[in-house]
N, C-alpha and C positions, 0 to 999 in steps of 0.2 A: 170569494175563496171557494175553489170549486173543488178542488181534491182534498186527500186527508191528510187533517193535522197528525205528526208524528209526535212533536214534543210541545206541548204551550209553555210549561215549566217544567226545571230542573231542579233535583230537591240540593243539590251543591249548585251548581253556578245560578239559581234564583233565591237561593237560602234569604236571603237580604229583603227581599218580597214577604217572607210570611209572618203573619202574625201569632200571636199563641192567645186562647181566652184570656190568659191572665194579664198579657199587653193590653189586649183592646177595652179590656173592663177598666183597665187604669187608666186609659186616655177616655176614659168616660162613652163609652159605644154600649149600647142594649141588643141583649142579645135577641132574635127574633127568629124563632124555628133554627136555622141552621145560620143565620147570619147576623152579622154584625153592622148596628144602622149610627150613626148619627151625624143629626140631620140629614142629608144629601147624600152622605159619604156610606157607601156599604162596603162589607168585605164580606167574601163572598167561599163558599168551604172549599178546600183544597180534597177533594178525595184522593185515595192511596189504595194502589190495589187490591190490599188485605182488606178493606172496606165494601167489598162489593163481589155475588158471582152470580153464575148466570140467570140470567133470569132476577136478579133481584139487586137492586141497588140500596138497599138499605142494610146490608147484611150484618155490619158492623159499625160500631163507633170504635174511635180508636182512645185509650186511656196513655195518658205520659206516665211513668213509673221514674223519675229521677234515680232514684237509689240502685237502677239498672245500670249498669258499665257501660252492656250492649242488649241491644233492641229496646228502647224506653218508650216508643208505642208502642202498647200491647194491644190485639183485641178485644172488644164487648160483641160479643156476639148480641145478638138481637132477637127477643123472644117475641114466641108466638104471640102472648097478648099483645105486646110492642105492633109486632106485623101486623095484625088484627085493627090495630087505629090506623084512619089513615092521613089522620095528621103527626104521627110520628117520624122524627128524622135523624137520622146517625149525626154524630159530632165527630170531628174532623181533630185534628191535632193542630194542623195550622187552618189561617183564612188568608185569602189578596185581596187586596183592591179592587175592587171593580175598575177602576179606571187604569189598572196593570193589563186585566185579561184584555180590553176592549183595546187598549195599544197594542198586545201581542195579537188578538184576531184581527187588528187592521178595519174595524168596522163590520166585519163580518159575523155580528151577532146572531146567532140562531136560539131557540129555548133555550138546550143544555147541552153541554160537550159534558161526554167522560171519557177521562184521558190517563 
């Protein structure tokens, strides 16, 4: 894949794709830095723009607020001590599959896509 991805996921027409932590903890998955493992099977975090800017991709975790109507992710903004470790990693609202994104990139795995 040589040119750039526009879309890998759609948060309506892939809705059916994501997981939410409280899914994957039920189906029994441990969560490991930003991902979800068990055994073989990972899901892998879904970033979301509000989660990221320039120059920094950790900028935000995103919080679910149910009792919202509209907008039920909210921001966590990411503090300085946070930034400062560098094994800190934002949480995501939803997770995929690994084996969704490697069908959508067609085998075209590289480190990281943010999209």
């Amino acid at each position: 894949m040589d040119g750039c991805l526009i879309c890998l996921f759609h948060q309506t027409n892939d809705a059916e794709l994501f997981q939410s932590a409280e899914q994957l903890k039920e189906l029994g998955y441990q969560l490991d830095g930003n991902r979800w493992t068990k055994r073989k099977q990972t899901f892998l975090p879904l970033y979301e723009a509000k989660m990221v800017q320039a120059f920094d991709h950790r900028a935000a975790s995103v919080e679910v607020v149910g009792a919202n109507w509209v907008r039920q992710g909210l921001t966590i903004s990411t503090s300085q001590v946070s930034h400062q470790n560098p094994e800190f990693v934002v949480q995501p609202r939803w997770w995929v599959d690994e084996a969704d994104v490697d069908r959508v990139l067609a085998g075209a795995r590289r480190p990281a896509y943010l999209c």
